[in-house]
C-alpha positions in Angstrom: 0.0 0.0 0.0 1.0 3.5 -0.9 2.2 5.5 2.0 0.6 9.3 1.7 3.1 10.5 4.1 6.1 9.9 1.8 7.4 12.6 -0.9 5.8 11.5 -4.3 8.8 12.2 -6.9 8.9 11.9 -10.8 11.9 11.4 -12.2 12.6 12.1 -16.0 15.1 9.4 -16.8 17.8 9.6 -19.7 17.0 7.3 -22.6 20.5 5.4 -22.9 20.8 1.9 -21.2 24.3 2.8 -19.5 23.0 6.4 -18.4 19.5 4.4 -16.6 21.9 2.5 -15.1 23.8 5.0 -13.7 20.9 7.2 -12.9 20.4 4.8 -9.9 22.4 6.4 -7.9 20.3 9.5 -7.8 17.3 6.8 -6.8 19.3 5.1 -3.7 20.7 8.7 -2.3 17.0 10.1 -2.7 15.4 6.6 -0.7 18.4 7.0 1.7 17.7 10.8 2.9 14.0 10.5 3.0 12.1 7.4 1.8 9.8 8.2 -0.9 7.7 7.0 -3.9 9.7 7.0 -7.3 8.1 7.0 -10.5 10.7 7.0 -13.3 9.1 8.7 -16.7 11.8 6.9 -19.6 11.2 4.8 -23.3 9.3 1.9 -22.5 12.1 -0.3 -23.0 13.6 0.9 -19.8 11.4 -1.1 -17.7 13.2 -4.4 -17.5 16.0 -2.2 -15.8 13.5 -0.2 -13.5 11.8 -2.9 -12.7 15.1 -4.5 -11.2 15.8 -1.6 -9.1 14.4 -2.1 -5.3 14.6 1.9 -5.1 11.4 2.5 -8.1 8.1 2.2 -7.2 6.4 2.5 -10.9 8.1 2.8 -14.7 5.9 5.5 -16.9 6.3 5.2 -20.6 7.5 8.2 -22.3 5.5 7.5 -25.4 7.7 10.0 -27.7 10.5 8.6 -29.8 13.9 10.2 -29.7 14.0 13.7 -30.8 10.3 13.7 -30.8 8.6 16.9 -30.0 5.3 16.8 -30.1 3.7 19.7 -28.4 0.4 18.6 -28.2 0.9 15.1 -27.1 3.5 16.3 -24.0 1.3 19.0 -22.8 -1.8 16.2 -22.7 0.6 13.3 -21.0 1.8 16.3 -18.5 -2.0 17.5 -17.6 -2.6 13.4 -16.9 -0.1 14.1 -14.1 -1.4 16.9 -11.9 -1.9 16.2 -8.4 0.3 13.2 -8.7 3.6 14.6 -7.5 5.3 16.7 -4.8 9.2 17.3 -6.5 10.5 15.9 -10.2 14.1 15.4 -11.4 14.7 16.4 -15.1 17.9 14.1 -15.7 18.5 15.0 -19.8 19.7 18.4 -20.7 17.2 18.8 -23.4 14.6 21.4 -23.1 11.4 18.9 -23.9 12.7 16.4 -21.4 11.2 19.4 -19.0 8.5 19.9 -20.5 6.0 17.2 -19.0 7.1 18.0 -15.3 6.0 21.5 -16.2 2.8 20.8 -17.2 2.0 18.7 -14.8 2.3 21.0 -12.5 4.7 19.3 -10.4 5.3 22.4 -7.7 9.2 21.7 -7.8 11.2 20.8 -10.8 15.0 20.0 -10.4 17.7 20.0 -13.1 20.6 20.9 -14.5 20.3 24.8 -16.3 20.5 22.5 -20.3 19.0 24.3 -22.6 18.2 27.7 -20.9 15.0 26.2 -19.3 14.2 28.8 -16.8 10.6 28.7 -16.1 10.1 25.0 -16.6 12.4 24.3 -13.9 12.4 26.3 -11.0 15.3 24.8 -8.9 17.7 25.5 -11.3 21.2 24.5 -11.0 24.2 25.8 -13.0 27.3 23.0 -14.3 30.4 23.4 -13.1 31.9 19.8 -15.6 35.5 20.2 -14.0 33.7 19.8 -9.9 31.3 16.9 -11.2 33.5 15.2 -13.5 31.5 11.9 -13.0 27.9 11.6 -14.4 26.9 9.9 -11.5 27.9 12.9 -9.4 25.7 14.9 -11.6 22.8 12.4 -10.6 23.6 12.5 -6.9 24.2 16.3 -6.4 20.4 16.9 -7.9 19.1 15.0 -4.5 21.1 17.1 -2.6 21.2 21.4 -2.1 22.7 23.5 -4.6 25.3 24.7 -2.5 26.4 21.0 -1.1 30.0 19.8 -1.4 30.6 18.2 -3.9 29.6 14.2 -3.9 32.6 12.1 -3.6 32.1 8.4 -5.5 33.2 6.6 -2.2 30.0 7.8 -0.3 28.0 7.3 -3.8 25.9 4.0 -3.5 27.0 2.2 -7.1 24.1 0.8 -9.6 22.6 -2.7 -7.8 20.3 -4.3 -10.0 18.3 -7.4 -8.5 17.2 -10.0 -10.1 14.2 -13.1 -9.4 16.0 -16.4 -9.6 13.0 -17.7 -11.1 13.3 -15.4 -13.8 17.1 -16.7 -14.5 15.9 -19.9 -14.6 13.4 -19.8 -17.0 15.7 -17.7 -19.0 18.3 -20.3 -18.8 15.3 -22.9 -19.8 14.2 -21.2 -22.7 17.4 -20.5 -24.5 18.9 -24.6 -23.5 21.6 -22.6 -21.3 23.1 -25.5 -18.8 24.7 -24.6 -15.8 27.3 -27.0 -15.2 30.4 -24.7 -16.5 31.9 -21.8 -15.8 30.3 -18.9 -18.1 31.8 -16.2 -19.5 29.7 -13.5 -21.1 30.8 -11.0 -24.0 29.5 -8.0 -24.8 30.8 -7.0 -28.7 28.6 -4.8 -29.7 28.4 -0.6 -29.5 25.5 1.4 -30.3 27.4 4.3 -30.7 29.6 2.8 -33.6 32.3 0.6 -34.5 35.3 2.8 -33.4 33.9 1.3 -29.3 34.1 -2.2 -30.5 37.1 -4.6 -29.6 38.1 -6.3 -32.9 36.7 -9.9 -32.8 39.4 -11.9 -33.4 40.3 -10.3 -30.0 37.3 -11.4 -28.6 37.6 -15.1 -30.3 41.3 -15.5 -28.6 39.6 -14.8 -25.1 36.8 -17.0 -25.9 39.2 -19.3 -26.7 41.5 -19.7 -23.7 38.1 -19.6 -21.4 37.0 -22.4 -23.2 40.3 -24.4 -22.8 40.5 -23.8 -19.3 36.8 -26.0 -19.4 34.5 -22.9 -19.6 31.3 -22.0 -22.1 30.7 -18.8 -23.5 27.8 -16.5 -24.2 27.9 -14.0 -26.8 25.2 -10.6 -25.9 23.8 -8.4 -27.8 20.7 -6.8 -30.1 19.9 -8.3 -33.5 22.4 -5.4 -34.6 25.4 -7.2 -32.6 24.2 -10.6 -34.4 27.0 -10.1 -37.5 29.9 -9.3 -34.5 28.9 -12.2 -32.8 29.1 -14.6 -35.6 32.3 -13.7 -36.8 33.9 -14.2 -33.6 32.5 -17.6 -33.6 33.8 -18.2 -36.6 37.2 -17.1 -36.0 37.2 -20.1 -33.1 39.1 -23.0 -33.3 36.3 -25.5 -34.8 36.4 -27.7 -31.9 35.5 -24.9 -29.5 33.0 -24.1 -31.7 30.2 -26.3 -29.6 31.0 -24.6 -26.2 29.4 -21.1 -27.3 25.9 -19.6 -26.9 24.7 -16.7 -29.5 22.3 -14.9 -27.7 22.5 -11.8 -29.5 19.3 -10.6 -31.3 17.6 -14.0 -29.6 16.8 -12.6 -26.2 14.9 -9.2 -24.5 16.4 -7.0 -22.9 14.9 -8.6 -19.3 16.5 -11.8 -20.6 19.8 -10.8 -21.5 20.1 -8.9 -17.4 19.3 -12.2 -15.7 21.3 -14.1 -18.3 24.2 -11.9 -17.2 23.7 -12.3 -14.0 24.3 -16.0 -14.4 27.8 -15.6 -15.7 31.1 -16.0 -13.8 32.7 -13.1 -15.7 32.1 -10.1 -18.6 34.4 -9.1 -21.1 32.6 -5.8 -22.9 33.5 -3.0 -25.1 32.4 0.4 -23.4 28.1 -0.1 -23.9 25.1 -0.3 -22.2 25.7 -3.9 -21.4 29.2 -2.8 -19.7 27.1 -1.3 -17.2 24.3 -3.5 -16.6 26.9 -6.1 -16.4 28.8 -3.9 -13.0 25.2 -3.3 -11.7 25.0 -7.2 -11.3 28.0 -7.6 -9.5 30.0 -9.3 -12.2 33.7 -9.9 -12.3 34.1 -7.0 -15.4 36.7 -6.4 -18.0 35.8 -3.3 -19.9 37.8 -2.2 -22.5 37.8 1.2 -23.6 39.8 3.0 -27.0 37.5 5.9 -28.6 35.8 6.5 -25.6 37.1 7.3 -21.7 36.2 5.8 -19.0 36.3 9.3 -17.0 32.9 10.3 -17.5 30.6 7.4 -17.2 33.1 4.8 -15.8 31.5 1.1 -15.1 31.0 1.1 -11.0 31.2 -2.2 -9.0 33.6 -3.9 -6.8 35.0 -5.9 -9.5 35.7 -4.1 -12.1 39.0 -4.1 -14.6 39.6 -1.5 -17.0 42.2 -1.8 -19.9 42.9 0.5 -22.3 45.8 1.6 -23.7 45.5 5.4 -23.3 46.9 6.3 -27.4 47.8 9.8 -28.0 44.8 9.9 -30.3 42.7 8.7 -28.1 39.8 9.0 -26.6 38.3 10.7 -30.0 35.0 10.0 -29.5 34.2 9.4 -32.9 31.8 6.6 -34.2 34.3 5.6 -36.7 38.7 6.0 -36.1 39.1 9.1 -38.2 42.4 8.2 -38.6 41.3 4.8 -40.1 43.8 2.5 -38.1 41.3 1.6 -34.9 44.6 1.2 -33.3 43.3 1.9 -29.8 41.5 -1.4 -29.6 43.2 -3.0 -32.3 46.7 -3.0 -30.4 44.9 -3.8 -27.3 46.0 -7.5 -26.9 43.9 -10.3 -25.2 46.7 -11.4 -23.3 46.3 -8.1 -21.4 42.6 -8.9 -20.8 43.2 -12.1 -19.9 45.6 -11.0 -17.1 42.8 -8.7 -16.1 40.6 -11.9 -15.9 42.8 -13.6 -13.8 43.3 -10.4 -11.7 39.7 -11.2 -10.6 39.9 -14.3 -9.7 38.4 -16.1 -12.7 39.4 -17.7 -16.1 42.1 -20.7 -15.1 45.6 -20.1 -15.4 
């Protein structure tokens, strides 16, 4: 039953898989100063996340598609929220993202200045990027006053999604997983563009030793990663070839968290996944070239990252405009093999 008593609080979530991860941070410092009711307002296929995080009471779908305006349609979704709220977070920058809060008439409206949206939001804070370096800082220091130090990651509560065993089992069921090996899970694929992605052959050599050692691998990922996956399973010795999964493209987004969940370790390019993957707890090897892990690092206890730190790099480009993807493509597996065995897992 809902409690009256508690602060009723929207929160508009980012639409990025890694950035709803992170924005759980904001969710756990908000239920640990005051315990309240959190509705998240994100893309409907956010919910498998939300729903796996013990802090959110509800997930509202944002029925826009990104980029969507669509005056009309916000001001009518808004209206449908009067009288439901007492504060709301704006977590994107955009000005439509605080739109709805507005016209709901949520009577206190928190984010960061964006894109000059004085009068939507009327607790306003400017962005100092060099004192909040880490998104998750951004999150946190939202929940807290304007003029409170800074948030240090120490005392910041890192993404902790939960998952129903049940759920992994029938997972496991569905797809003919069998649990009598160790697992390793990898994560090829970047929505942002190839220039994040690890080569495969890369990713076939550590597939390879983990599957030497007496281990099974699953391969994650959307139908788009289903290309990447195949050729690393292709570039494996033939006789390995039996101990790997392909679950990319074959699973929902629901599926592929309590799949991960299920694995003894995560090797993953810089992604969505990467992030979901640290939220469960997972022994982690993220590798990173184009992009940096200073922003939006992944946050859990067992986490490796390698990267090699190239004078052209991080670019942030989708593709290497220099056209040698050197930054990953020197990266060798030995070193992330190392990084394996620097968490414990993956043989000798």
């Amino acid at each position: 039953m809902t409690d009256p008593a508690r602060p009723r609080i929207l929160v508009v979530g980012p639409s990025w898989v890694g950035d709803m991860v992170m924005a759980q941070t904001l969710f756990a410092d908000l239920q640990a100063r005051q315990p309240c009711h959190i509705d998240v307002l994100a893309p409907a296929w956010c919910r498998p996340l939300l729903s796996r995080m013990p802090e959110v009471r509800q997930a509202l779908d944002l029925p826009f598609g990104h980029g969507e305006l669509k005056l009309r349609q916000r001001r009518a979704e808004g209206r449908a929220l009067r009288g439901r709220y007492d504060h709301a977070y704006v977590l994107p920058n955009s000005l439509k993202s605080a739109l709805l809060p507005f016209w709901a008439g949520v009577p206190r409206r928190t984010g960061w200045r964006g894109e000059m949206r004085y009068g939507l939001l009327n607790d306003v804070r400017r962005l100092d990027k060099e004192r909040y370096p880490l998104m998750v800082q951004r999150f946190v220091a939202l929940a807290r006053p304007a003029d409170a130090p800074v948030p240090v990651l120490e005392e910041i509560r890192p993404p902790h999604l939960e998952v129903d065993p049940a759920s992994v089992a029938a997972a496991r069921e569905q797809h003919d997983l069998a649990a009598d090996r160790p697992v390793l899970g990898l994560c090829p694929g970047a929505e942002f563009g190839p220039s994040k992605r690890w080569p495969e052959q890369h990713y076939a050599s550590v597939a390879a030793h983990w599957i030497e050692q007496g281990g099974r691998v699953w391969l994650f990922g959307s139908a788009k990663d289903r290309p990447v996956a195949d050729a690393i399973v292709a570039a494996l010795p033939a006789a390995g070839r039996d101990q790997v999964r392909v679950l990319a493209g074959a699973t929902s987004l629901e599926q592929a968290v309590d799949l991960l969940s299920a694995t003894d370790a995560v090797v993953s390019n810089d992604s969505g996944l990467m992030h979901i993957a640290a939220a469960l707890n997972r022994p982690l090897v993220a590798v990173y070239g184009s992009t940096s892990p200073g922003f939006t690092p992944p946050l859990g206890q067992r986490v490796a990252i390698e990267r090699l730190g190239l004078d052209c790099s991080p670019c942030f480009q989708r593709e290497c405009p220099l056209e040698h993807h050197n930054c990953m493509r020197l990266l060798e597996p030995a070193r992330v093999i190392t990084a394996l065995r620097g968490l414990s897992v993956g043989g000798n």
